[in-house]
Backbone as CSV, one residue per row, in Angstrom:
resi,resn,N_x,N_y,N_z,CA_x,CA_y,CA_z,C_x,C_y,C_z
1,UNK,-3.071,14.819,13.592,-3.156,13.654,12.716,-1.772,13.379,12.118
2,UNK,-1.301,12.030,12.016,-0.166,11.644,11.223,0.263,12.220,9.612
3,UNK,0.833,12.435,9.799,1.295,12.699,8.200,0.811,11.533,7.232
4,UNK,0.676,11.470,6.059,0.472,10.612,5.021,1.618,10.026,4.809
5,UNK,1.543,8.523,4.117,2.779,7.962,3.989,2.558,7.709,2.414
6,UNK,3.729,7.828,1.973,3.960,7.266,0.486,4.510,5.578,0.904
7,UNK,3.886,4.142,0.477,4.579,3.338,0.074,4.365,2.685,-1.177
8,UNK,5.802,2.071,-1.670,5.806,1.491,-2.878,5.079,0.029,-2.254
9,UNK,4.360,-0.217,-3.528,4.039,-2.145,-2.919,3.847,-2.793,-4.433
10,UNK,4.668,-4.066,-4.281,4.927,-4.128,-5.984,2.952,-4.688,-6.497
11,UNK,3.267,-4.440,-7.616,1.536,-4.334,-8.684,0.786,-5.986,-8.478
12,UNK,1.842,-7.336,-8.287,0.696,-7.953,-8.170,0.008,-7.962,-6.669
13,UNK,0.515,-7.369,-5.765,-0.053,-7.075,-4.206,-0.674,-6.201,-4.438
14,UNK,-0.660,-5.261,-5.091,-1.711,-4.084,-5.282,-3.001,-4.141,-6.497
15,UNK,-2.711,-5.430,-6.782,-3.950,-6.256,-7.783,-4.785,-6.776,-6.255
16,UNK,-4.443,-7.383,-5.733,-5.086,-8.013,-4.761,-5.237,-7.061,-3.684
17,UNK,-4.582,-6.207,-3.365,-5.275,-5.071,-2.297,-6.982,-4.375,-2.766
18,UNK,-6.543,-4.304,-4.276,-7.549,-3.385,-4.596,-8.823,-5.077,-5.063
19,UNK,-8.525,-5.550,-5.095,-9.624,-6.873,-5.009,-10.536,-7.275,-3.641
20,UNK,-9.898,-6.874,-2.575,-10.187,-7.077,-1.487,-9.383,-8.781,-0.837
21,UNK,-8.610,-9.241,-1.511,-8.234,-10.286,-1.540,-7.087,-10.054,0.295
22,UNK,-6.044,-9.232,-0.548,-5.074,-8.732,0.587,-5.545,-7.443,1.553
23,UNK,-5.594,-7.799,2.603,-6.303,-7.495,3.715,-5.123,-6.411,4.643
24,UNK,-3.335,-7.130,4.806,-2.900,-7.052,5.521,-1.158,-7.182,4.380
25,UNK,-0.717,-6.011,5.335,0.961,-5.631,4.281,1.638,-6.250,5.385
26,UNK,2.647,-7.055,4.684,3.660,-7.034,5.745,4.947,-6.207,5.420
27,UNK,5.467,-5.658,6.413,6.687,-5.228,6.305,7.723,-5.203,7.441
28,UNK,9.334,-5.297,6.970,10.494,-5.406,7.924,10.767,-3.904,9.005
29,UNK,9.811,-3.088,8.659,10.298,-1.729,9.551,8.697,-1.648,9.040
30,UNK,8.407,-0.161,9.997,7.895,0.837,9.809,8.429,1.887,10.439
31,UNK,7.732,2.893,9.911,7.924,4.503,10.846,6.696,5.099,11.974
32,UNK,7.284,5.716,12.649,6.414,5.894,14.253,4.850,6.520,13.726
33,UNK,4.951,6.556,12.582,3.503,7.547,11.809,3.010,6.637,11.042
34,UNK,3.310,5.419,11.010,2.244,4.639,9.907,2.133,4.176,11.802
35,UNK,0.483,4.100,11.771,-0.444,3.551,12.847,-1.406,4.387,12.858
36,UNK,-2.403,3.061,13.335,-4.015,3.098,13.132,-5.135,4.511,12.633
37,UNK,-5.150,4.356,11.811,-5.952,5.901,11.031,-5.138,6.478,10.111
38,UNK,-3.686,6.254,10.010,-3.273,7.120,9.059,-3.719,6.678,8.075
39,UNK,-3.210,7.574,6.831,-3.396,7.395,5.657,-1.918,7.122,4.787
40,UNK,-2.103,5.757,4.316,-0.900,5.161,2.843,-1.488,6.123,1.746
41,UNK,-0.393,6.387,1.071,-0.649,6.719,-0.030,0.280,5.629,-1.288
42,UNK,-0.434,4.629,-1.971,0.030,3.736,-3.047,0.616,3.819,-3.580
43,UNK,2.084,3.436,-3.647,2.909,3.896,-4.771,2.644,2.244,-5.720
44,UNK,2.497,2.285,-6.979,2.487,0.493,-7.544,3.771,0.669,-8.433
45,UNK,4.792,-0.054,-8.011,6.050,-0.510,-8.678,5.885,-1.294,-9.867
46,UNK,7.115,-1.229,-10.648,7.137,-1.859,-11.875,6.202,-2.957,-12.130
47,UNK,5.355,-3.374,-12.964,5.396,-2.269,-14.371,4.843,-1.143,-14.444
48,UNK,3.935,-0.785,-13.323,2.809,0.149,-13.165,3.988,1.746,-12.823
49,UNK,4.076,1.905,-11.991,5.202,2.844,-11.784,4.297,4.447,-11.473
50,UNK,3.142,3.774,-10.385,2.208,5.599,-10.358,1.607,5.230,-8.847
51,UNK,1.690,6.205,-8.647,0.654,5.999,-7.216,-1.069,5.970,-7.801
52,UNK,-1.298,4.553,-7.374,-2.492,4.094,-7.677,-3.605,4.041,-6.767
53,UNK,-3.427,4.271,-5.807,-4.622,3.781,-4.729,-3.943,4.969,-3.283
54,UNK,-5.583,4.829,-2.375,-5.057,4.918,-0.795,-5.477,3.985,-0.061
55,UNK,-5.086,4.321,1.233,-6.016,2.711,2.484,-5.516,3.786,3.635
56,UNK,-6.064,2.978,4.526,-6.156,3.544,6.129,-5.672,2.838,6.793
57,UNK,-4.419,2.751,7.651,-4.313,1.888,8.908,-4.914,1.715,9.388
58,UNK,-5.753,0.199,9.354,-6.770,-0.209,10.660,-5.955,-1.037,11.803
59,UNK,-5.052,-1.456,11.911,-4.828,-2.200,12.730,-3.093,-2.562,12.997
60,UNK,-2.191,-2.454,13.652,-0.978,-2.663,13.187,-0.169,-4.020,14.519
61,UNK,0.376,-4.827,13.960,0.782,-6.090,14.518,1.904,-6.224,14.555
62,UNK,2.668,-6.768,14.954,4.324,-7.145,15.419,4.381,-8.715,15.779
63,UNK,5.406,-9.342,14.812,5.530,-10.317,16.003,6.798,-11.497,15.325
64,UNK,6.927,-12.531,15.434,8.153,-13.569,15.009,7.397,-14.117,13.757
65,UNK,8.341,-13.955,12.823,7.817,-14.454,11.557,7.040,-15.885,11.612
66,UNK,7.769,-16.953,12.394,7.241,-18.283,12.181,6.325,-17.989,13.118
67,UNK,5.228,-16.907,13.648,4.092,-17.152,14.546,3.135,-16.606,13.829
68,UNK,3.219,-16.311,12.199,2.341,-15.821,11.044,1.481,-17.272,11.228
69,UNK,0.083,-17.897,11.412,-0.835,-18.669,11.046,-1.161,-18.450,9.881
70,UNK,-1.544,-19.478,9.594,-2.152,-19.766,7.395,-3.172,-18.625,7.588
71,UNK,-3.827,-18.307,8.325,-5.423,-17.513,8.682,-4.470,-16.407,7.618
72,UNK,-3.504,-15.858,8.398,-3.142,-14.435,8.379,-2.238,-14.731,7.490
73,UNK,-1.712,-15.280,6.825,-0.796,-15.280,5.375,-1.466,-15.461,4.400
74,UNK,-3.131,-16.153,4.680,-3.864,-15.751,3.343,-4.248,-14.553,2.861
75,UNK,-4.686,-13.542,4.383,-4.880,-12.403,4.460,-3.358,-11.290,3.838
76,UNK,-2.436,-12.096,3.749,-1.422,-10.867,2.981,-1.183,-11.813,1.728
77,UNK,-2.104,-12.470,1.358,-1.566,-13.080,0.004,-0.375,-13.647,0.214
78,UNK,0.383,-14.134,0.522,1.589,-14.753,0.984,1.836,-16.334,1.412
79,UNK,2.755,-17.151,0.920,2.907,-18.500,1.536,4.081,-18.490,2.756
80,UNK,3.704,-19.622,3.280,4.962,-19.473,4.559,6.311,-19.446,4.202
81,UNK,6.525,-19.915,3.028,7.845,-19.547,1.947,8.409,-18.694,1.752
82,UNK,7.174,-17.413,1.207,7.700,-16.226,0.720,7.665,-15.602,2.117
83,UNK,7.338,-15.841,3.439,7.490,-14.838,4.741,9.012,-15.448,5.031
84,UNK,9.324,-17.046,4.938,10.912,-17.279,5.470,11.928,-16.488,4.557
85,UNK,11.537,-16.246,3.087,12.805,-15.886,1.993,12.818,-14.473,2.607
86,UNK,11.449,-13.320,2.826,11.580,-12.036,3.268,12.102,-11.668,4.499
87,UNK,11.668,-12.826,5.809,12.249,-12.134,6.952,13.379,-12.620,7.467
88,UNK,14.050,-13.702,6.166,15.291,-13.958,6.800,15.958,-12.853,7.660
89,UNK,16.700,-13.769,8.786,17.607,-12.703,9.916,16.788,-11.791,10.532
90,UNK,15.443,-11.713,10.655,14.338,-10.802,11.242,13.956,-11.578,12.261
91,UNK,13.893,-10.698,13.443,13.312,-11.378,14.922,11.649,-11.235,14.718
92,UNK,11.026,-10.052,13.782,9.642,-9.576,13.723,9.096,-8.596,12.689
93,UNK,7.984,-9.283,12.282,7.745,-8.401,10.741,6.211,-7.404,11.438
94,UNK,5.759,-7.036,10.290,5.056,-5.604,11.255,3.737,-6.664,9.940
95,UNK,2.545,-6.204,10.393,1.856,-6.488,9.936,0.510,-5.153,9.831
96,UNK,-0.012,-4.661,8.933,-0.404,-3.054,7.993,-1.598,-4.062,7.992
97,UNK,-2.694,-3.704,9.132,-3.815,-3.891,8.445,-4.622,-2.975,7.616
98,UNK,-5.445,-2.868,6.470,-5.397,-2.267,5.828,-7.080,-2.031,5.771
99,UNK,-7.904,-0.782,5.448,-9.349,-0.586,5.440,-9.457,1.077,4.575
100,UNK,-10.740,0.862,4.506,-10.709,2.086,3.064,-10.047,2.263,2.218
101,UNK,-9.643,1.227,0.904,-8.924,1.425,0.199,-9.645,1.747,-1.120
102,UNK,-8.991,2.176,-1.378,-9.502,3.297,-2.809,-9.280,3.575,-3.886
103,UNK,-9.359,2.851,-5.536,-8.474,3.316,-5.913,-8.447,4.806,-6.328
104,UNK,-7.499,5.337,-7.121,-7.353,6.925,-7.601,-7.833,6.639,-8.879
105,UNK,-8.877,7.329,-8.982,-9.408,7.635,-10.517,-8.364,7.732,-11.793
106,UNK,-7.708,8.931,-11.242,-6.512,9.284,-12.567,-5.111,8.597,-11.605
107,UNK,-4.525,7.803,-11.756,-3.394,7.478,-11.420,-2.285,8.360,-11.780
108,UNK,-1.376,8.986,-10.452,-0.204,9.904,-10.998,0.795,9.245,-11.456
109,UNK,1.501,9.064,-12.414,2.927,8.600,-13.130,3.961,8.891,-12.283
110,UNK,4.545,8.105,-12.832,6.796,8.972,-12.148,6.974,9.789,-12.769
111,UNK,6.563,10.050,-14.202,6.706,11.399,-14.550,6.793,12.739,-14.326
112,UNK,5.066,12.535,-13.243,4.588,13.677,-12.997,4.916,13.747,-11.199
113,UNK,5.207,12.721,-10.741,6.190,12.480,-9.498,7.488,13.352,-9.445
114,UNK,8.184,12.998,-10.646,9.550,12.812,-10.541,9.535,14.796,-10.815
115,UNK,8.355,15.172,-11.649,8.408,16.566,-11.933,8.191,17.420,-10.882
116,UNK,7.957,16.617,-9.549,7.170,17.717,-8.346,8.191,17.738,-7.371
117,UNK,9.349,16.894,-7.843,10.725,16.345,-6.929,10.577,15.344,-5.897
118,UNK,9.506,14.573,-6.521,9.176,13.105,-5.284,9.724,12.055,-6.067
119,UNK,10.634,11.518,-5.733,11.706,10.044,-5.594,10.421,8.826,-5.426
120,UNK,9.744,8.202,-5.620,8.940,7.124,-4.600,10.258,6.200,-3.993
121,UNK,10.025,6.031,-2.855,10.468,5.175,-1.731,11.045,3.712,-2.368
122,UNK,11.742,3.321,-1.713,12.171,1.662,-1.819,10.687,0.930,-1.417
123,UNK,10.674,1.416,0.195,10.138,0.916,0.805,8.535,2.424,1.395
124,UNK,9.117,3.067,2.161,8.161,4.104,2.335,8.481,5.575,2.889
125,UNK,8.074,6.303,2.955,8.670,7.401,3.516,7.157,8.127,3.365
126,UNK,7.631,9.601,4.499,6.526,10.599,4.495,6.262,11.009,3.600
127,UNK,4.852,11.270,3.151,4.616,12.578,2.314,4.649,13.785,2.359
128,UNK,4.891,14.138,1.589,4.925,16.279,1.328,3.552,16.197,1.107
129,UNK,3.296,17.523,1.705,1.480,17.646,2.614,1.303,18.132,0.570
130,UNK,2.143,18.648,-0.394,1.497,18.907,-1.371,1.114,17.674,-2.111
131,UNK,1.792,16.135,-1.857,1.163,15.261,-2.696,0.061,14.769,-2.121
132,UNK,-0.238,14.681,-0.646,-1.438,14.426,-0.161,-2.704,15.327,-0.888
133,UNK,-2.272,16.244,-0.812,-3.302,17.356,-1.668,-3.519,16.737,-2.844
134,UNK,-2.823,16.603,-3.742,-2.557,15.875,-5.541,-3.384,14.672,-5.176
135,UNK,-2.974,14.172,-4.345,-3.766,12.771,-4.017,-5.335,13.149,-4.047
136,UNK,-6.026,13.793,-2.916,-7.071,14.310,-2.732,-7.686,14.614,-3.824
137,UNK,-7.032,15.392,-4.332,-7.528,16.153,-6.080,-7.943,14.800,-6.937
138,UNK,-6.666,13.886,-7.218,-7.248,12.765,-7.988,-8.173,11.923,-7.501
139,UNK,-9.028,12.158,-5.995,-9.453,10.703,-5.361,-10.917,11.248,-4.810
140,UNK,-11.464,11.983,-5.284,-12.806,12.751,-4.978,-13.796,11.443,-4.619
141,UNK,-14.195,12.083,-3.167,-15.113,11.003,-2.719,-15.808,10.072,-2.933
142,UNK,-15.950,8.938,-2.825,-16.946,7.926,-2.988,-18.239,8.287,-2.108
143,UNK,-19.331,7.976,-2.496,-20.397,7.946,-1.838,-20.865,6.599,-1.914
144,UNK,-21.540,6.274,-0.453,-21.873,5.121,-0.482,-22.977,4.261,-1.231
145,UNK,-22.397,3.043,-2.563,-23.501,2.978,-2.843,-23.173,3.277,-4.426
146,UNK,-21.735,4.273,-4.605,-21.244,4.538,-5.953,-19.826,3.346,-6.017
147,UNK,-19.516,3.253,-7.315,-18.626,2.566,-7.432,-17.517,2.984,-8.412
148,UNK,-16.019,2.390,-8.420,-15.478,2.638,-9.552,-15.242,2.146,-10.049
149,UNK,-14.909,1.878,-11.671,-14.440,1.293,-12.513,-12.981,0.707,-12.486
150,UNK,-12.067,0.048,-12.026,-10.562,0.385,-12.215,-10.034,-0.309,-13.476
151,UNK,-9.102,0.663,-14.178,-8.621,0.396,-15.284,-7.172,-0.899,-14.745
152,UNK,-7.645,-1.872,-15.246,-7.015,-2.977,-14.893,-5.592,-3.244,-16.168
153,UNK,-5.654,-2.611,-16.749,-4.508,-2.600,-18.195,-3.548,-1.811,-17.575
154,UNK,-3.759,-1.337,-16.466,-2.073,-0.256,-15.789,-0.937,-1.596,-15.826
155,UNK,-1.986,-2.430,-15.018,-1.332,-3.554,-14.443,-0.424,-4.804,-15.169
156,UNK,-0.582,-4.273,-16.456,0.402,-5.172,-17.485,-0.413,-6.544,-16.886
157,UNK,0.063,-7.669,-17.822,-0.501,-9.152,-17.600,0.383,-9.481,-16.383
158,UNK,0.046,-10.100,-15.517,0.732,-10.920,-14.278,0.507,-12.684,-14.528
């Protein structure tokens, strides 16, 4: 199985991931280990600043920015605007479909990041098999049928 990935994704995309709204990440790279089944691990950038959530690669896409359809830019929350300002000078953006997402009960801080010697990413990088564990610890199963509460005040006003 792939290693876990840490990515940062700024808080109002990760308002709408965890809504079910955003479906699909785009990004200018990936690494040979984010694909289909792995596991993201959420980092939510300023103001939030904690790994908040997980998801599963369901699906992963490639292709020329101007061949994004409205279908699939609603699906990343995104206008055809904000894909020309991001992939300027890009031949092809990667497209993170996204399934089982989750949030983490107790959200970990940078604090308690920064105390275990994990940096969070610009963009993304592997995890150390011990924060996958930390992860696990904070993210105790859902059963189908249970639900969670998410504390929506991490998220500062947007």
């Amino acid at each position: 199985m792939n290693p876990a990935t840490l990515i940062s994704i700024k808080a109002e995309h990760v308002i709408n991931i965890l809504s079910g709204d955003k479906t699909i990440e785009l990004r200018r790279r990936i690494g040979k280990h984010i694909a289909p089944g792995a596991q993201l691990i959420i980092y939510t950038s300023s103001p939030v600043k904690a790994i908040t959530a997980t998801a599963r690669v369901r699906l992963i896409e490639h292709g020329a920015p101007a061949d994004i359809d409205k279908a699939t830019l609603a699906k990343c929350c995104v206008s055809s605007a904000d894909v020309f300002h991001y992939a300027a000078g890009l031949g092809k953006l990667f497209l993170i479909h996204l399934e089982q997402v989750t949030p983490l009960m107790h959200p970990i801080p940078l604090a308690q990041l920064r105390s275990l010697g994990i940096t969070p990413p610009q963009s993304y990088r592997y995890a150390p098999s011990m924060l996958a564990d930390l992860v696990q610890q904070q993210n105790p199963t859902v059963h189908q049928g249970q639900f969670r509460v998410v504390d929506c005040s991490l998220y500062g006003p947007m």
